[in-house]
C-alpha positions in Angstrom: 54.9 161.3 62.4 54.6 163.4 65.7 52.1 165.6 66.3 54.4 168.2 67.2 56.0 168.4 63.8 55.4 171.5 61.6 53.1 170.5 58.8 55.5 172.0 56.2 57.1 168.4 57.0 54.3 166.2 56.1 54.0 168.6 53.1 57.6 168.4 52.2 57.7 164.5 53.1 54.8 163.6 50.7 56.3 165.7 47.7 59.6 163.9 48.2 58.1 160.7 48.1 56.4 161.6 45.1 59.8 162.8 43.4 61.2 159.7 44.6 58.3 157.3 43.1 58.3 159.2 39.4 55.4 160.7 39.8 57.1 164.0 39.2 59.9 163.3 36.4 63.3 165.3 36.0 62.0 168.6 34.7 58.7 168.4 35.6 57.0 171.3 37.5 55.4 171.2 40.9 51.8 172.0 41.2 51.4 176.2 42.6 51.5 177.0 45.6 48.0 177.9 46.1 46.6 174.4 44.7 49.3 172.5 47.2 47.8 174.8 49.9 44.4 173.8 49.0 45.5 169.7 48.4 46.9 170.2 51.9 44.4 172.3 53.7 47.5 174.5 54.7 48.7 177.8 54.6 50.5 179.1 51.4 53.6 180.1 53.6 53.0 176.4 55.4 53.7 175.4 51.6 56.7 177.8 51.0 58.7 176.0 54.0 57.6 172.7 52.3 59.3 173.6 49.2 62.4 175.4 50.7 63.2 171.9 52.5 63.2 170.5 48.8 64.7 173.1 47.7 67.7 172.3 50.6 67.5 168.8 49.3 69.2 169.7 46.1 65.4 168.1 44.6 63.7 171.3 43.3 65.0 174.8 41.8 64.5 177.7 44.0 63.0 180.5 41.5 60.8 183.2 43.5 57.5 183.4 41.5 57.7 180.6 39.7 56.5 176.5 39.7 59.3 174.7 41.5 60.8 172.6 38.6 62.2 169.0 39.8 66.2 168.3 39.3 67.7 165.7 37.9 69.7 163.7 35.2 73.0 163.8 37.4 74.5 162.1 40.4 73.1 163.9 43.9 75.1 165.3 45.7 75.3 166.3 49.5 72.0 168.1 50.1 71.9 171.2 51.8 71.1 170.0 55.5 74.2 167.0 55.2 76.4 169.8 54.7 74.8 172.7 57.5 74.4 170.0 60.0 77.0 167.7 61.4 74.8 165.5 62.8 72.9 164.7 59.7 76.2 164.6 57.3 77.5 162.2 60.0 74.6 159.3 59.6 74.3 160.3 56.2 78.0 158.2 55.6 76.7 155.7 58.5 79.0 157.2 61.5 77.4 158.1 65.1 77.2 162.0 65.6 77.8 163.0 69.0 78.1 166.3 70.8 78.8 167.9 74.1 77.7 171.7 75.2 80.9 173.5 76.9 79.3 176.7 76.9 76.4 178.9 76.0 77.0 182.4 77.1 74.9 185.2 76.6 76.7 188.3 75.6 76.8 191.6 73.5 77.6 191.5 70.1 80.8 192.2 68.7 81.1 194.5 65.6 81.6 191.2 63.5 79.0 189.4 65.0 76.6 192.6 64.5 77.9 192.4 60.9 77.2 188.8 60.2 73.8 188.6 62.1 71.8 192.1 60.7 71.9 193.3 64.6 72.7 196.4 66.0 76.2 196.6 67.7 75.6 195.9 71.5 72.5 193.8 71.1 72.0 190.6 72.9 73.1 187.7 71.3 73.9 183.7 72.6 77.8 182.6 72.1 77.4 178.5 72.0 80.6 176.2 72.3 80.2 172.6 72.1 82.4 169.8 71.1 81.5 167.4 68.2 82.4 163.6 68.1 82.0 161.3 65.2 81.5 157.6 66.6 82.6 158.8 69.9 85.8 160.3 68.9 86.3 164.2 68.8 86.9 165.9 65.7 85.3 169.4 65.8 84.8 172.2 67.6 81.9 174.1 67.4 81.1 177.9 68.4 78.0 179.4 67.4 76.8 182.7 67.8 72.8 183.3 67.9 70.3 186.0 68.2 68.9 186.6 71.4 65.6 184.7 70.3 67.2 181.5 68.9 69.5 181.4 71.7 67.5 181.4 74.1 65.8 178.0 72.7 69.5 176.9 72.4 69.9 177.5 76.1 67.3 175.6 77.0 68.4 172.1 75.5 69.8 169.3 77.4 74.2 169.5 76.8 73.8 166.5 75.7 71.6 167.2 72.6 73.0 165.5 69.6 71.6 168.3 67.0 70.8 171.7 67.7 69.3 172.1 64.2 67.0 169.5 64.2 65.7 170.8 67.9 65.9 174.1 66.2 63.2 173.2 63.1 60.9 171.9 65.7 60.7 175.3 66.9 59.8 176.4 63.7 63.5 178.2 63.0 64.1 177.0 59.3 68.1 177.0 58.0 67.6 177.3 54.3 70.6 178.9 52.9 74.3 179.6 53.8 77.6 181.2 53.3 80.6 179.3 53.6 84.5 180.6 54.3 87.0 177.5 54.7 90.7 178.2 56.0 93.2 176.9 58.4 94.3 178.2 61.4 96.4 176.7 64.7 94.7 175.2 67.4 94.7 177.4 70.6 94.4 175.9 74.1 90.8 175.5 74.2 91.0 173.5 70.9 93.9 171.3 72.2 92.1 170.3 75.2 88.6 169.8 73.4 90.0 167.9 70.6 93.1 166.7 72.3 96.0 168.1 69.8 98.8 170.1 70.6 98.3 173.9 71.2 99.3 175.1 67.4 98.7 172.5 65.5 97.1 173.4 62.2 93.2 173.0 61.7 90.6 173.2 59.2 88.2 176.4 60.2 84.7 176.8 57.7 82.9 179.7 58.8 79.3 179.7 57.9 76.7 182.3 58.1 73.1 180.8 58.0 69.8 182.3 56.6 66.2 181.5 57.1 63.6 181.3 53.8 62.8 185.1 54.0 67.1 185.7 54.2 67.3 186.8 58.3 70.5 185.2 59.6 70.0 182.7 62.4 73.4 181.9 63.4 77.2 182.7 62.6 79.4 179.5 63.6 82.9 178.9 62.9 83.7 175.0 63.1 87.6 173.9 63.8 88.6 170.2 62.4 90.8 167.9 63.5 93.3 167.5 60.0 92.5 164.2 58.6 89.2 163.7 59.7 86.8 165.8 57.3 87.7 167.1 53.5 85.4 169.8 51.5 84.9 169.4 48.2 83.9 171.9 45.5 81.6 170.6 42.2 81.6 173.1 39.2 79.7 173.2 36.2 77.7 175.8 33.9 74.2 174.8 35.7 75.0 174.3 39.7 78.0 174.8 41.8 77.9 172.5 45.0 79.8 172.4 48.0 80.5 169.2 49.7 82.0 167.5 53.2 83.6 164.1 53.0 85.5 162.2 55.8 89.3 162.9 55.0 92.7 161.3 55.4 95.7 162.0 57.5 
């Protein structure tokens, strides 16, 4: 592992190995947080980011003052940074994930950006567009609006960069919960010429609004797909609801 990775990674790595090997059975609870700080010689907040990455994974539950209890006993389904991140959904089903930076503008934001990212109206916020490619092919637009302090690290990476979340986390900026809106609207000309359709043609929009572990949104993107190349799915039952992304068919 790097040196430059957060700890909360060698903390989370280790416990999901452990999850993985038995050693902590469905239903079992983890040890507390102050005796993983003191296993790990980290920081009890070091070990709250651990456990929010499990908790992302789909492998723990996510109750505030309690021992994280380990899931289990059904299929998994798509964890929590598959479905956030493109690129990691994208290997996750064995395809390339690509991207290209079209634009990162700083700007003021808009009444619904204000809304959407707990800023004041007018404050200083990064607008990103980038175009997203699965095995070289272009399927998704991408725009992204950030606060001025995440943006800024945004700005700075090559427009090439394949993920901006996984540059992100290096940085410390954690994505640990979300809010998703899925609808369809027509392409307009940017669209058609990013993802080479036709200027109207219907495609699938999710809007997502993205929170860090102590709930400060970091981002509020709105994604446009090609029809035919991604499908969301929805699982129900009385103890988890799950959202999921699955390549789609014309």
């Amino acid at each position: 592992m790097s040196s430059k990775s957060p700890l909360y990674r060698k903390v989370a790595g280790d416990l999901r190995t452990a999850i993985a090997a038995g050693e902590y059975g469905s239903g079992a609870r983890l040890p507390a947080e102050d005796e993983l700080a003191r296993r790990y010689g980290v920081s009890r907040g070091t070990v709250r980011q651990a456990l929010a990455a499990l908790r992302a994974d789909g492998l723990v539950t996510s109750r505030r003052g309690a021992r994280r209890v380990v899931l289990g006993g059904a299929a998994r389904l798509q964890s929590f940074a598959e479905l956030r991140s493109f690129s990691r959904w994208a290997r996750s089903l064995g395809e390339e994930p690509g991207g290209r930076t079209v634009a990162v503008d700083p700007a003021r934001a808009t009444e619904e950006e204000a809304h959407h990212l707990q800023v004041p109206e007018g404050s200083r916020v990064f607008r990103v567009r980038r175009v997203r490619t699965l095995s070289g092919a272009p399927v998704m637009v991408e725009r992204t609006t950030y606060p001025e302090r995440i943006g800024e690290l945004v700005a700075a990476l090559p427009v090439d960069a394949v993920s901006h979340s996984e540059q992100l986390e290096l940085h410390g900026v954690l994505f640990t919960d979300a809010h998703h809106t899925i609808d369809v609207l027509p392409a307009d000309p940017d669209d058609a010429e990013l993802l080479g359709c036709p200027p109207g043609r219907a495609l699938l929009r999710e809007r997502r609004r993205s929170t860090d572990p102590a709930g400060t949104p970091v981002e509020w993107s709105e994604d446009r797909y090609l029809p035919g190349t991604v499908a969301f799915t929805v699982h129900n039952s009385t103890a988890t609801s799950a959202l999921g992304r699955r390549l789609g068919e014309d």
